[in-house]
Steps between C-alpha positions, in 0.01 A plus 500: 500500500507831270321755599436825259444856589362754234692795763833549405593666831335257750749307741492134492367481874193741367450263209488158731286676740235612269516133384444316860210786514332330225533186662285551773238672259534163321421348775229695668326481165502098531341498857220756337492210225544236708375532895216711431366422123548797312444485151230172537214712571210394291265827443264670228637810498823707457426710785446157777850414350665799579285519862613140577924552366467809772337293776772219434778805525321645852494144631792478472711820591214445817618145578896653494432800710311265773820275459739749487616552943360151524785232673646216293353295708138569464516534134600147436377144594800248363318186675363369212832513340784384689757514215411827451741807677346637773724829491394528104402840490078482498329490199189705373294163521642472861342835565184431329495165723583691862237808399238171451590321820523863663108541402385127562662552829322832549154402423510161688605676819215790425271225469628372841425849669901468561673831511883610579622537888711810377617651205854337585443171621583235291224346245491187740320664811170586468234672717113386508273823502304562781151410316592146455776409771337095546500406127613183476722285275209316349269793477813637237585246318103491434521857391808397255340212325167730461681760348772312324388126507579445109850580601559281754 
């Protein structure tokens, strides 16, 4: 692989580093492309284009910064994929998957009337509030299939 450098002065280690920097660019630029659609939007105007290239760019710097502390583990769901590594490092897909699970999860237990014990207990125990402590199984799946019934 030959790699130029118009600097005369710049060390080799300077040169290969600036090179794996463009890398990830490259490939930051292909999830814009690629996860979130940039470039395909259809509108009338030059202004909506330029509105909708900047909403793709917040989405996404948003979706990394919500990933960003997140564990490996929560970030990726190999079950579909067996073959796959599950100590791959996670994608920006895998994010955009765990922030959608992370809302669908969210808004089916809101609908439930389902909140947290405790900031620190784990996502699997769950406290019923005190305005609808006999709701029972039936009653929520009934509130699921009302409010998402063409998912199910």
């Amino acid at each position: 692989m030959a790699v130029f450098c118009t600097d005369i002065h710049a060390r080799m280690s300077d040169i290969l580093e600036a090179y794996a920097n463009r890398a990830t660019v490259e490939q930051n630029f292909h999830d814009l492309k690629e996860v979130w659609g940039a470039g395909q939007q259809q509108l009338r105007n030059i202004s909506a284009n330029i509105g909708a290239y900047h909403m793709n760019l917040w989405s996404y710097s948003l979706l990394e910064m919500w990933g960003w502390n997140r564990p490996h583990e929560e970030l990726t769901d190999r079950s579909a994929s067996p073959w796959d590594d599950p100590n791959r490092r996670p994608s920006h897909a895998d994010r955009r998957k765990a922030l959608q699970r992370y809302i669908l999860r969210n808004e089916f237990l809101r609908l439930l009337g389902v909140r947290w014990a405790s900031t620190k207990s784990a996502p699997s125990y769950f406290a019923w509030p005190p305005s609808q402590p006999n709701i029972s199984l039936c009653q929520k799946v009934q509130v699921i299939k009302r409010c998402y019934g063409k998912l199910l």
